[in-house]
Structure formats: structure tokens, C-alpha cells
N, C-alpha and C positions, 0 to 999 in steps of 0.2 A: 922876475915875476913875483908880484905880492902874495902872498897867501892869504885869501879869507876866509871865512868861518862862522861869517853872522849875514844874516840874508838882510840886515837892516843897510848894514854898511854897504852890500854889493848895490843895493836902493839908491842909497846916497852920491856913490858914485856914478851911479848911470844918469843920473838925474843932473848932473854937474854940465851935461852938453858936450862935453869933452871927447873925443873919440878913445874908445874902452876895445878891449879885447879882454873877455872870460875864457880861458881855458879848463873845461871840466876834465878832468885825471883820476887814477886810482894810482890806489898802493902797490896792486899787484899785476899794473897793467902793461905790460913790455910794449907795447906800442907808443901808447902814454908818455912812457921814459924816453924812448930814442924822440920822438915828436916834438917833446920841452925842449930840449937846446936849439934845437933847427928853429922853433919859433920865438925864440930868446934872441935868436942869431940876427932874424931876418925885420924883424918889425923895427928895431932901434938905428938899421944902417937905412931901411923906406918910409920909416913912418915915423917920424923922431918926437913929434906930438902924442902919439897913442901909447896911453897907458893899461899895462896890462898883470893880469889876475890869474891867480888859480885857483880852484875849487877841487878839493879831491871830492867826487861825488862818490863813494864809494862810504866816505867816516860821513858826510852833510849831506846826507837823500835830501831833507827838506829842503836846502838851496837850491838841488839839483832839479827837484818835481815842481816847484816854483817857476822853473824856466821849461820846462817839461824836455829835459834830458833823461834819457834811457838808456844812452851806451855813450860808450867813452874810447877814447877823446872825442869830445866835443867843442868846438868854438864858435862862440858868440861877439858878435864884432858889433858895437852899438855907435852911430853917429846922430848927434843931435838928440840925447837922450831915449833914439828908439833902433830898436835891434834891427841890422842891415843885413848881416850875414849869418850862416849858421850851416857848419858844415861838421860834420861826424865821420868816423872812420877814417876811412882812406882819404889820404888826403897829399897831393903835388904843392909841394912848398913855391915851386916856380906859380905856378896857376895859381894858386893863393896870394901869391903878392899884385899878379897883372888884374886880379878881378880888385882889390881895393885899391890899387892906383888913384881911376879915374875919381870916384866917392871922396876917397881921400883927400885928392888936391881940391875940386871943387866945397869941402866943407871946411878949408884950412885957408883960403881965398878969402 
């Protein structure tokens, strides 16, 4: 997962079409932590096209109130340059993989 830190660049990238995954994070967030590897784990063996980000929203409010994140973890799944998904908290790594299947393959066709 990239690290960004400039709201220009997170711009540039969604704007590319490409299928994006933003993961907003903190420093001192214990869910955050165990969440990053399972989502490191699971996008690369289903989704071998979607490139994926992180943002510690905790040090870059302004990237984070630009997308209007308020708690964390947060992810933002963007295809075709416009945000598709957007789930915070709690979160089933299995369900998370079966809801962007379908979107996935139909925008990678």
C-alpha cells in the first residue's frame, strides 16, 4: 500500500480511471493495524488491477475532510474515476471482497 500525503496527487490518481482503493488509517488506531495486512492480503490475489493507497487521516485532516472521512478506518474504492464504495468501521474482509467482484469484473472487461 502507497503512502500519500498530498491531496493533489490522491486527485491525479483517481482521475487516471483506473480502479483505486484509499485506505484512511491512524497512527494510534489498533483496528487500522490488524485491517492493513488482511487488505494488503486480499485485493492483490482478487483484484490484481486495483491499485491501492493509504492515508493516515489522523497527521492529513485536510485529505481526509476533502473526502469527508471522520473515523477510521475508512475505504474508498473509486472505479472509473468516481467513488463506488465507501465503508468505515467494521468491516468482513469476506463481504468486502464479494460486493466488489461483480463492479470489478464488469469495469475490467
Amino acid at each position: 500500500m502507497t503512502q500519500v500525503s498530498i491531496n493533489n496527487d490522491i486527485d491525479e490518481i483517481i482521475s487516471t480511471g483506473e480502479p483505486v482503493l484509499i485506505y484512511f488509517s491512524g497512527e494510534n488506531c489498533s483496528v487500522c493495524q490488524v485491517l492493513k495486512p488482511k487488505i494488503d492480503e486480499v485485493i492483490p490475489q482478487n483484484f490484481p488491477k486495483m491499485k491501492t493507497y493509504e492515508v493516515k487521516a489522523d497527521l492529513y485532516k485536510e485529505i481526509a475532510s476533502s473526502f469527508s472521512v471522520f473515523s477510521i478506518p475508512t475505504i474508498l474504492v473509486f472505479f472509473d474515476s468516481k467513488e463506488f464504495f465507501r465503508k468505515g468501521r467494521n468491516l468482513s474482509i469476506s463481504q468486502f471482497v464479494n460486493e466488489l467482484k461483480r463492479p470489478y469484473t464488469l469495469f475490467m472487461d
